[in-house]
N, C-alpha and C positions, 0 to 999 in steps of 0.2 A: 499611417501607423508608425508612430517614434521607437522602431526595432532595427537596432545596425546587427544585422544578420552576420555580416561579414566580418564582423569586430568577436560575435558571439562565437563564430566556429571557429574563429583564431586559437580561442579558449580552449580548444577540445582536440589535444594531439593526435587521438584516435583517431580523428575522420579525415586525418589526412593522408590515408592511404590508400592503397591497389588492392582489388580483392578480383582474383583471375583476369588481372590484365587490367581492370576495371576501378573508377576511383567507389569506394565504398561508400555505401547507402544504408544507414541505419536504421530501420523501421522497427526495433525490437525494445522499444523504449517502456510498455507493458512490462517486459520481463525484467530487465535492468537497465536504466540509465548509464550513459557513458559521464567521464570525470573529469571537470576542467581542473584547469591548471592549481588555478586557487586553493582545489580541494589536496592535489596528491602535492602541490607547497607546504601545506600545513602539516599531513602525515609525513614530510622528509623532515621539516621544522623540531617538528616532536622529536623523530630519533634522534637525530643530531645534535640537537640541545636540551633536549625535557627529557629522555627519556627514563621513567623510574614508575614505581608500583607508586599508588595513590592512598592516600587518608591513615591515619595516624603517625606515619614519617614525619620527623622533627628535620631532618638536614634540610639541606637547602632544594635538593631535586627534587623531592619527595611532597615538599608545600610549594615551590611552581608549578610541579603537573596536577596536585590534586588543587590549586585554583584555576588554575586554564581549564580541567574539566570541570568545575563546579560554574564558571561561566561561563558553560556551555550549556549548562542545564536552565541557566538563565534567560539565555538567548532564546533556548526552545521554546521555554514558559512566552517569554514576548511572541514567539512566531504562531502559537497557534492562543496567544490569549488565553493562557488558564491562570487559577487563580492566584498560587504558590508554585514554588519549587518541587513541595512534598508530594505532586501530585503527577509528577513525571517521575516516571524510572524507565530507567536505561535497558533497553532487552539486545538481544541480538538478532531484532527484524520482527514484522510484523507475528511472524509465524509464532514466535515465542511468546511475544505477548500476547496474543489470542488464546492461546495454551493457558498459559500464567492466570488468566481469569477464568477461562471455563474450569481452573482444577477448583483454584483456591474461590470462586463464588460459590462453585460446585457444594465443597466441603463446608460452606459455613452456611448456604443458604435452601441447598435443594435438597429435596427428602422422595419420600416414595412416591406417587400418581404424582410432582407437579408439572409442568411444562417450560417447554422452552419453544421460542418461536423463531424461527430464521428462514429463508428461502433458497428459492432454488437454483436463484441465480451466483450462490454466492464458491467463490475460490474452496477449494476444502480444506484450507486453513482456517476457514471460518462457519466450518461444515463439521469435518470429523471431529476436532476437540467436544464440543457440545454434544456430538449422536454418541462420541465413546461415555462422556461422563454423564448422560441419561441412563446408557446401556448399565455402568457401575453402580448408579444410585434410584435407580428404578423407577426414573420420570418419563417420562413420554417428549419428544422430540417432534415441535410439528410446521410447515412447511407451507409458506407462502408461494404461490404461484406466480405466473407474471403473463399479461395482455400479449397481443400480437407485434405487440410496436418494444417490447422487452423492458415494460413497465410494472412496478409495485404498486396494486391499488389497496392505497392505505385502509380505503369504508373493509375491504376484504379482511384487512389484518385488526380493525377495530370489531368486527364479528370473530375472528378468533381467539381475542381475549379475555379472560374468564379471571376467576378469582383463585385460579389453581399457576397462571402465568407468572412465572421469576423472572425471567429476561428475554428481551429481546434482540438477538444478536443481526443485523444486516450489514452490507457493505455501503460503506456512500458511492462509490462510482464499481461500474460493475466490470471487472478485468476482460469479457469476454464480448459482452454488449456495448461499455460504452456505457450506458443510460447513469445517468448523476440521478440517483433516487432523491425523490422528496423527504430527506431527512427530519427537517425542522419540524415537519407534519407530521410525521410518525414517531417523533420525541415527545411532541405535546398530548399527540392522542394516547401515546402508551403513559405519560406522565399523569393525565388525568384517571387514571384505574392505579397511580401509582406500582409502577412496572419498571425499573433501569431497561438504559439502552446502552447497545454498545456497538460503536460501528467501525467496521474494517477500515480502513481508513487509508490504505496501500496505495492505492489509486486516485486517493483523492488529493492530497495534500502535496501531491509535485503539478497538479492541477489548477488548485483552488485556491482562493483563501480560505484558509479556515479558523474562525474561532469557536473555539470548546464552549464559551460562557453564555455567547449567542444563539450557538444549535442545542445550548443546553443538556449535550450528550454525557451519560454518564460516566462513559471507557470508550477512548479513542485510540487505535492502535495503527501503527503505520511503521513501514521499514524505508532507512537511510538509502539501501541499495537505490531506490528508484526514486528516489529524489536527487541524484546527483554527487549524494556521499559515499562512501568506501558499503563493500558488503560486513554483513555479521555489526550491522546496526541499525539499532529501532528504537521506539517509543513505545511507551504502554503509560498514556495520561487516565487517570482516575479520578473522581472526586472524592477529597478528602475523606467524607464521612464513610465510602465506601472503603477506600482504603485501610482505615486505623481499624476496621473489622474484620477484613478479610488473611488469611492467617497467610503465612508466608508458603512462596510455589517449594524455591532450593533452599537446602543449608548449607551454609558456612560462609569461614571469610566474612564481608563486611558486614552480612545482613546480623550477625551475633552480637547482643552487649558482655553479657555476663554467662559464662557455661561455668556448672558446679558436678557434683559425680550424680547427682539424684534429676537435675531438672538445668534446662539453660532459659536465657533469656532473651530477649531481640531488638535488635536495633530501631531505633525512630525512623519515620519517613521520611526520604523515600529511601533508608538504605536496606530496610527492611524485606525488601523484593531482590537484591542487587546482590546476591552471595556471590562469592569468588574473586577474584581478580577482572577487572572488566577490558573491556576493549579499547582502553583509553586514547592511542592512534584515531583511532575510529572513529571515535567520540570529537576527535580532533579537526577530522575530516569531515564531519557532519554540521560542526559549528562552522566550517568554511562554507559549507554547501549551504548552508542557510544564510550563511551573510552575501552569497552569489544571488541567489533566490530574491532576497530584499533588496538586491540594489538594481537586477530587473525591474522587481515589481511582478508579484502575483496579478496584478489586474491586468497588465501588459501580456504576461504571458499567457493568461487566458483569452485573453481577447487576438494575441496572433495567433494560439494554436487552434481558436474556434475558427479562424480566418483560414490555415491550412484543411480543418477537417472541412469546412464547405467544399474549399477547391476540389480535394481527393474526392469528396463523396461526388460534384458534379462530374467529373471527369473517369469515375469510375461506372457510374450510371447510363456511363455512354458504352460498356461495353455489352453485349450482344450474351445474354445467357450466364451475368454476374446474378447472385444471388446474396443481401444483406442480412444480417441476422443482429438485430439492434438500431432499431430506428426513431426512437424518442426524439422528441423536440429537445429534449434538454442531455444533450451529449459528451462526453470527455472526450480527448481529440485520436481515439482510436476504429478501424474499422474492421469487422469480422466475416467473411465471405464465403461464398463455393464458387467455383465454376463447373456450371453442368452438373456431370457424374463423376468431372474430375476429381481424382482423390486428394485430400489435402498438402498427405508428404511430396505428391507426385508434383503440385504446382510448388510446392516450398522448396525442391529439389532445383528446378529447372530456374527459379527466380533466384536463388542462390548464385547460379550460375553465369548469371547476370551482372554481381558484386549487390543485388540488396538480399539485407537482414529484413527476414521476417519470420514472424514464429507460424508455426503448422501442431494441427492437434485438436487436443481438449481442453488445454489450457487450466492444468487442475480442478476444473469445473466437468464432470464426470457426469452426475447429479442434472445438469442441465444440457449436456448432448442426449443424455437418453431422453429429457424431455421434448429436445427439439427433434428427436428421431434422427441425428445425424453423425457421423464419427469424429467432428470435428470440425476446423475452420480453416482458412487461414487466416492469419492478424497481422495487419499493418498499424504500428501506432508511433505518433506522431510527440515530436517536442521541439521547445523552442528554437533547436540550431537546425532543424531541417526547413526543406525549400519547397517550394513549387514548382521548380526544377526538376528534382527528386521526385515528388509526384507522377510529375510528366515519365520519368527513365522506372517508374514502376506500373505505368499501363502500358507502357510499350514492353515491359515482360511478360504481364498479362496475356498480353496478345501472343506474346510468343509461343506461350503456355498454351494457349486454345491453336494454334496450328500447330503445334506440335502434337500435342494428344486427343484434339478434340474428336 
């Protein structure tokens, strides 16, 4: 496998440090990625020489930063394959842009008894926007289940759809299981009853490759944080024709053409979602993280991180009263556990202790511990600068973890 690991972490000033005596172990890559060099260059770049408020400034700072961010908007269109510019706007992470649709599809498309479909697996960013704006406009909210193996079976979701169904909102990789759902299969099946889709997309896109044109998805949302860019930035891609219908989430600032005393007006696409002053640093940082991303290579990085998730899942398999919670054939390179009775904070506590990050909990997934009957997990998840090394120095805290409490 053509991966210089050690060229890769060179990249990443964070990891080279002591966390209780100990050199640190990042396993929290699910929640936020850490930030190479490349990316926090580009946000010093910005202040130092760009830095100015964006789009209708005539001087000179004012049209360099608002073209270094407009090609940035370009670059994203190439990274995930959509079809124009018009159909990216800029959020401040996934969480916004899931909001951003549930209000404004909400408002132009849903009415009293219709539906909305989503599961149980999914983060509640991609859960409570849709159950509050049901609760507001008086539709019904209704819930895919998922197999033993922490699987969406689509025939199930093609019986729940009726003629009363507006969207179907799921995630593509699941933050808590891991499972890469069969997207493509449940874009077509919801496409033929003519139904939009819209998928989380958080998890999947520091992952995958993804193109928007090919999975044919309607609204693709995903946050900068855990792709390697700065926090307090995201995407929210649409297609067109949904877009120039859907009315606007905020006001003011850019998304405005024309405001009078009786009535205003609004901006073309995509500035029409984009009110206020935006995160432009950010924006700065995200087009560096994505030029990191392409000069890897997303096939590269799936294929070593599918390479570390074997290792950890054999090696963790070995130990004596571990318990997995996501076990699809088709996986993202995280893993979700118990030990015993132990409680989750209590192993995430003592492995802390150790120098690794790992998360303990519910993992904003509420909705799906009470389906599992459980309070929670631990998560270890994986990205391209960690080892098999690392692997190894987190079953020997495991371990430490079951003689200490077991």
């Amino acid at each position: 496998m053509n991966f210089n690991i050690e060229k890769i972490r060179a990249d990443f000033p964070i990891l080279h440090q002591q966390i209780y005596n100990r050199p640190l172990v990042y396993f929290d890559n699910a929640a936020s990625t850490q930030k190479p060099r490349q990316v926090i260059d580009a946000i010093r770049q910005y202040y130092e020489h760009d830095n100015c408020n964006i789009h209708r400034g005539v001087h000179y700072l004012s049209v360099k930063a608002t073209e270094a961010y407009e090609e940035a908007r370009k670059e994203i269109r190439k990274f995930i394959n959509a079809k124009s510019t018009c159909e990216i706007i800029f959020t401040k992470g996934a969480t916004e842009s899931l909001n951003l649709v549930a209000s404004s599809f909400g408002k132009r498309y849903v009415k009293p008894g219709d539906e909305i479909i989503t599961s149980i697996m999914e983060h509640h960013s991609n859960f409570v926007p849709w159950q509050q704006m049901c609760l507001e406009r008086g539709a019904r909210l209704r819930i895919l289940g998922i197999n033993d193996c922490g699987e969406l079976d689509p025939g199930e979701l093609n019986a729940m759809m009726n003629e009363k169904t507006r969207l179907i909102a799921v995630t593509h990789v699941s933050n808590v299981l891991g499972t890469v759902n069969p997207v493509k299969e449940i874009i077509s099946l919801a496409h033929q009853h003519e139904i939009p889709v819209l998928l989380d997309g958080a998890q999947g896109v520091s992952h995958l490759p993804v193109d928007v044109q090919d999975l044919d998805c309607d609204f693709y949302c995903f946050s900068g944080h855990k792709m390697y860019a700065p926090m307090g930035t995201g995407v929210m891609y649409g297609k067109e024709i949904y877009l120039e219908e859907l009315p606007p989430y905020q006001l003011g600032g850019e998304m405005i053409k024309d405001v009078f005393l009786d009535h205003t007006t609004f901006n073309e696409l995509p500035f029409k979602f984009e009110a206020g002053t935006p995160n432009v640093e950010g924006v700065m940082g995200l087009r560096a993280a994505i030029a990191y991303l392409q000069e890897l290579g997303m096939e590269n990085i799936a294929a070593y991180e599918g390479h570390l998730l074997g290792y950890a899942t054999e090696k963790l398999s070995a130990i004596e009263g571990i318990k997995f919670f996501g076990t699809s054939r088709h996986k993202a390179s995280l893993i979700s556990f118990l030990l015993g009775d132990i409680h989750p904070y209590d192993a995430g506590m003592i492995i802390d202790k150790m120098g690794i990050a790992v998360r303990t909990g519910h993992h904003c997934a509420m909705p799906l511990m009470d389906y599992l009957k459980i309070p929670g997990t631990v998560r270890a998840s994986f990205s391209f600068y960690n080892t098999t090394e690392e692997v190894d120095q987190l079953v020997t805290a495991i371990l430490k973890v079951k003689e200490m409490l077991a």
